[in-house]
BAGUBA-419156 format. One line per field, with one value per atom (N, C-alpha, C, CB): residue number from 0; x, y, z. Coordinates in nm, 2 decimals, decimal comma, always signed. Glycine has a CB too. Layout:
REM BAGUBA-419156
seq	(NUM|...)
east	(X|...)
north	(Y|...)
up	(Z|...)
This chain:
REM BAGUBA-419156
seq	(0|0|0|0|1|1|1|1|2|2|2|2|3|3|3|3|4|4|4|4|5|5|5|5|6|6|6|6|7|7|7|7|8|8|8|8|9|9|9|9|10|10|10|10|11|11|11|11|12|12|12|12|13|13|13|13|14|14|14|14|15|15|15|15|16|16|16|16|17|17|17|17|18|18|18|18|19|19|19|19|20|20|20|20|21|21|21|21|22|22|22|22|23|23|23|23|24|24|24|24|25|25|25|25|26|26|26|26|27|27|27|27|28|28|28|28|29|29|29|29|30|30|30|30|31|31|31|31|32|32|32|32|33|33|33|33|34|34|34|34|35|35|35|35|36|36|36|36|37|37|37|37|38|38|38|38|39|39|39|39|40|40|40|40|41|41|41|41|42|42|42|42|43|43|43|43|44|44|44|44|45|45|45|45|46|46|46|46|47|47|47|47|48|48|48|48|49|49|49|49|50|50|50|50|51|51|51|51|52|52|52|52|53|53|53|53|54|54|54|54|55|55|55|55|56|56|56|56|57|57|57|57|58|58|58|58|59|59|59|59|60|60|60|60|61|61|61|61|62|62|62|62|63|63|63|63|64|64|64|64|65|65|65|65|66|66|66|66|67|67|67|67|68|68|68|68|69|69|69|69|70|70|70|70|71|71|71|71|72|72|72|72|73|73|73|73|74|74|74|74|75|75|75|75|76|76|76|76|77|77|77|77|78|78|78|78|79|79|79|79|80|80|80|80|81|81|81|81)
east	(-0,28|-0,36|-0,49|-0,37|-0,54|-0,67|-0,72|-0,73|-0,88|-1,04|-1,07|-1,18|-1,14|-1,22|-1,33|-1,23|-1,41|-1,55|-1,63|-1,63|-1,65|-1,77|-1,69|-1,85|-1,60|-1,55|-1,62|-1,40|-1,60|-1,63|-1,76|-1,58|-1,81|-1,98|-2,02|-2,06|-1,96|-2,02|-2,01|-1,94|-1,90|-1,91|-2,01|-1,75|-1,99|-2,12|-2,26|-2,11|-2,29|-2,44|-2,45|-2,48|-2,32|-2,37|-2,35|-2,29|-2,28|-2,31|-2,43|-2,22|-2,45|-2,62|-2,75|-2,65|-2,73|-2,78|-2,92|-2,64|-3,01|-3,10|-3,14|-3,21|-3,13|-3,06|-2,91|-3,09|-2,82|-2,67|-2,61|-2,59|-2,50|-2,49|-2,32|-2,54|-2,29|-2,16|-2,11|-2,14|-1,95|-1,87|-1,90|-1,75|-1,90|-1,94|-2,07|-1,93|-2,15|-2,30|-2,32|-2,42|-2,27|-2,29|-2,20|-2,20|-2,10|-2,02|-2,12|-1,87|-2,17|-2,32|-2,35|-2,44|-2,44|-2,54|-2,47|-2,66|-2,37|-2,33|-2,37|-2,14|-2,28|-2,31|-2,43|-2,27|-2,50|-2,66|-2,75|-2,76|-2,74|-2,82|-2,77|-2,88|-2,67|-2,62|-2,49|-2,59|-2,47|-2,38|-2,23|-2,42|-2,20|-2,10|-1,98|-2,20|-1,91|-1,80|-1,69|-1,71|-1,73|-1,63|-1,57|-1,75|-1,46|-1,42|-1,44|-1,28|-1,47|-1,49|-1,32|-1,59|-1,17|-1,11|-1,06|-1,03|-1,18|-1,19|-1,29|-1,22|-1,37|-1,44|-1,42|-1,48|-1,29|-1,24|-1,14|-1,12|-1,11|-0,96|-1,09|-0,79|-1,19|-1,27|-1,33|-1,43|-1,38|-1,41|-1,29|-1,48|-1,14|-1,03|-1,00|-0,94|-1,04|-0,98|-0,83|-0,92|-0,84|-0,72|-0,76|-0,70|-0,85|-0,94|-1,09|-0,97|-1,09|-1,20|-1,27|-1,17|-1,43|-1,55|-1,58|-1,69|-1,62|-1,62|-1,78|-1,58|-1,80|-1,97|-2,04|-2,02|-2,01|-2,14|-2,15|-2,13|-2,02|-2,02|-2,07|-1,91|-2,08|-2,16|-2,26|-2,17|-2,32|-2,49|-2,52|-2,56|-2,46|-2,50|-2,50|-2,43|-2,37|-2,42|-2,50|-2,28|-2,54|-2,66|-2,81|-2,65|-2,78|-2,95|-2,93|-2,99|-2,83|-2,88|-2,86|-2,77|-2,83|-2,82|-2,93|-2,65|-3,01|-3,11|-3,08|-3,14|-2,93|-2,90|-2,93|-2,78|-2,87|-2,82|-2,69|-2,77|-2,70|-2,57|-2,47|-2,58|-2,57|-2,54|-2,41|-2,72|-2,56|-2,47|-2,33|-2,58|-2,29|-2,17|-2,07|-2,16|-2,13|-1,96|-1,97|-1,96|-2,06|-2,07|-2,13|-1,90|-2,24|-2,29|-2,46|-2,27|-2,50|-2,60|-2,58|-2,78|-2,65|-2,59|-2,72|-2,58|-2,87|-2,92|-2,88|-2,97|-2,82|-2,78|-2,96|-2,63|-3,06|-3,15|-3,27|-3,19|-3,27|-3,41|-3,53|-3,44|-3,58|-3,78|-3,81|-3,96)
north	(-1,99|-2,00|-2,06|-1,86|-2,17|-2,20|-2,10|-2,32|-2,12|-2,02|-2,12|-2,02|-2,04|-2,03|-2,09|-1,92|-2,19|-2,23|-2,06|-2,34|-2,03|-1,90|-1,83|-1,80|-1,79|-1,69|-1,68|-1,71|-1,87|-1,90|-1,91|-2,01|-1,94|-1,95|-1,77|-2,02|-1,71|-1,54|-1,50|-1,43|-1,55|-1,50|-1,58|-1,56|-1,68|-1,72|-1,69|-1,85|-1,64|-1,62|-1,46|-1,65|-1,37|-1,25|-1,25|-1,12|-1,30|-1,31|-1,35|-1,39|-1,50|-1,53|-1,45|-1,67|-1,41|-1,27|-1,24|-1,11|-1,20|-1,09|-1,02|-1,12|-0,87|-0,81|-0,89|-0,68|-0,89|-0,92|-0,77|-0,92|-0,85|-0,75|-0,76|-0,80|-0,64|-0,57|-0,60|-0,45|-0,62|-0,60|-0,50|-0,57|-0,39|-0,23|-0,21|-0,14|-0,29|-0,27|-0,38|-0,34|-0,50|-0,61|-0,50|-0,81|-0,45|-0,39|-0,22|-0,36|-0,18|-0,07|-0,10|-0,04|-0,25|-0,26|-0,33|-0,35|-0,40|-0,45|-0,30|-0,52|-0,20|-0,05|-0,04|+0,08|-0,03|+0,05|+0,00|+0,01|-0,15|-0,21|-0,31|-0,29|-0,32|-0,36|-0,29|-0,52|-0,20|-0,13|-0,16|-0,14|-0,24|-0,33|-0,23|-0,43|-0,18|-0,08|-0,17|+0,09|-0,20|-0,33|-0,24|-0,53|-0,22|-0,16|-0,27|-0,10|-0,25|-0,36|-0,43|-0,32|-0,37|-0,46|-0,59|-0,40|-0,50|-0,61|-0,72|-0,56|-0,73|-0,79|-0,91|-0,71|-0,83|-0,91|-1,00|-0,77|-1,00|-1,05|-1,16|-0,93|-1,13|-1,24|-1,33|-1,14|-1,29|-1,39|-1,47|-1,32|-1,46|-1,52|-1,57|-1,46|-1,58|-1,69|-1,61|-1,83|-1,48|-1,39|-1,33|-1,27|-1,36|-1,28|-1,39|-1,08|-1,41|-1,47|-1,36|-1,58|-1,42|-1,32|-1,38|-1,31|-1,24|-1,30|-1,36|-1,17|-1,41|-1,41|-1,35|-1,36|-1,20|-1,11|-1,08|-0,94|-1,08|-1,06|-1,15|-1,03|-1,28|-1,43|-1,41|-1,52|-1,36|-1,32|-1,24|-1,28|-1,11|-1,02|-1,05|-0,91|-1,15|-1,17|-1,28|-1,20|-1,30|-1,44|-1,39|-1,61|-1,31|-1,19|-1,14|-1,05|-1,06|-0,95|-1,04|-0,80|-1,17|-1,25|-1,36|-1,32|-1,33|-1,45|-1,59|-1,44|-1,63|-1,77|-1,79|-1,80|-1,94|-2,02|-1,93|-2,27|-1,93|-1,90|-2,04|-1,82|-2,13|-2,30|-2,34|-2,40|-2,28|-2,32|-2,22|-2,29|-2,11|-2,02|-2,16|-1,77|-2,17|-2,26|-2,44|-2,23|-2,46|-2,61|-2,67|-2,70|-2,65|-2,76|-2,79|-2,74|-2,73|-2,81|-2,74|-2,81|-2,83|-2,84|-2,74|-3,05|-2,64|-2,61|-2,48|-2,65|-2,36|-2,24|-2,16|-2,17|-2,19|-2,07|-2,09|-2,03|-1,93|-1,98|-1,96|-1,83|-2,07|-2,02|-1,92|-2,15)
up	(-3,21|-3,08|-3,11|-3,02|-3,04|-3,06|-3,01|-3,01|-3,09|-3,07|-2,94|-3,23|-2,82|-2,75|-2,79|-2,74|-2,74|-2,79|-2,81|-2,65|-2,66|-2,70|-2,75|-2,59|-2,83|-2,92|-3,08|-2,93|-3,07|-3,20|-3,23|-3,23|-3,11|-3,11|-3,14|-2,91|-3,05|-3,06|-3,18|-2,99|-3,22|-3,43|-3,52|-3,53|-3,47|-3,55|-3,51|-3,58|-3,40|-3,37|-3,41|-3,20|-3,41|-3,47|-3,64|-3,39|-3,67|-3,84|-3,89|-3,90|-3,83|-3,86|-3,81|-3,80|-3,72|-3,64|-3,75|-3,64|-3,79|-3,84|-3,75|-3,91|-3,83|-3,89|-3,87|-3,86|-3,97|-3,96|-3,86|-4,14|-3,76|-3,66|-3,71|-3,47|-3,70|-3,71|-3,61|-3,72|-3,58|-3,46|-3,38|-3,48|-3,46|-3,42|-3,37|-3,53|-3,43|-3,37|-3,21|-3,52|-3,23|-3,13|-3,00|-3,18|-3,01|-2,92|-2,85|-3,02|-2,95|-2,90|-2,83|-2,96|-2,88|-2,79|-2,65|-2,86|-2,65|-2,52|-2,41|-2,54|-2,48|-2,40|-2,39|-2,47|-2,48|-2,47|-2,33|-2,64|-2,40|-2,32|-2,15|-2,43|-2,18|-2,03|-1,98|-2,03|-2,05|-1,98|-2,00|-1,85|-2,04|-2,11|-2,19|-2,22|-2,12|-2,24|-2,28|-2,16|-2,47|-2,51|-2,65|-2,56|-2,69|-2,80|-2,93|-2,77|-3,07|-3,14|-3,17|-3,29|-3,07|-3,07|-2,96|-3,11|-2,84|-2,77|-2,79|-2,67|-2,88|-2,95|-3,03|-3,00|-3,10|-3,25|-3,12|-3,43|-3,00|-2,98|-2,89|-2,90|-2,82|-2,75|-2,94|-2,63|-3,02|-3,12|-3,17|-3,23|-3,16|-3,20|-3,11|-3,25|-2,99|-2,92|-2,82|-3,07|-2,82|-2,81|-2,65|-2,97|-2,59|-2,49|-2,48|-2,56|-2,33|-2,28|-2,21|-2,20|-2,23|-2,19|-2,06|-2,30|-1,99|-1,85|-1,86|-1,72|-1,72|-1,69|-1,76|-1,58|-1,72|-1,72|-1,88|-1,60|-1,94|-2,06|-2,18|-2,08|-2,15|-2,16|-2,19|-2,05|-2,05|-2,06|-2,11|-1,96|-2,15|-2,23|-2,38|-2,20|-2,36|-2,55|-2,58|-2,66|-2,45|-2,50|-2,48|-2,36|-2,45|-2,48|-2,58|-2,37|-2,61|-2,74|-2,85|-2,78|-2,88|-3,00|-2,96|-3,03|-2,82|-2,88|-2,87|-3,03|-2,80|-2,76|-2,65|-2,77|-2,62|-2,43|-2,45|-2,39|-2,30|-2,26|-2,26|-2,12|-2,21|-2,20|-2,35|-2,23|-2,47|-2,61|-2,65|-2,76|-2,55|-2,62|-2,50|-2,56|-2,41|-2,33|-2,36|-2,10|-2,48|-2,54|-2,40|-2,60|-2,33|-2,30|-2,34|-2,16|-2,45|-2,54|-2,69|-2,48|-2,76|-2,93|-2,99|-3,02|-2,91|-2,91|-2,93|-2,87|-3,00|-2,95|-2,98|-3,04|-3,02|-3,01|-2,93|-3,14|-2,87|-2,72|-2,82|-2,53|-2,75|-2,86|-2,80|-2,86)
């Protein structure tokens, strides 16, 4: 099965991440901070291309990692906000 652009982008923005963010941790905070209840195998199957993130789930991981939401769905080659 092809990867998802933002799947592939979400893995790589939480691995490069500082602190380095865990499945388990990026999946917390989706909860903590936006309310977001994602298990880290709903997680592993949106980074493989196995499950697409909706909207709201877009935006949440383009705040807690500090990207565009623009750069997770490839429309600029910029993924980090100053």
């Amino acid at each position: 099965m092809q990867r998802s652009l933002s799947g592939q982008r979400i893995y790589m923005a939480r691995v490069t991440h500082l602190p380095r963010l865990t499945q388990a941790d990026l999946a917390a905070q989706l909860y903590v901070k936006h309310q977001i209840n994602m298990s880290v195998n709903m997680l592993s199957r949106i980074e493989n291309g196995e499950r697409y993130a909706t909207d709201k789930e877009l935006d949440a991981f383009a705040r807690l990692l500090r990207i565009f939401t623009a750069w997770l769905i490839g429309e600029t080659k910029d993924p980090k906000r100053k």
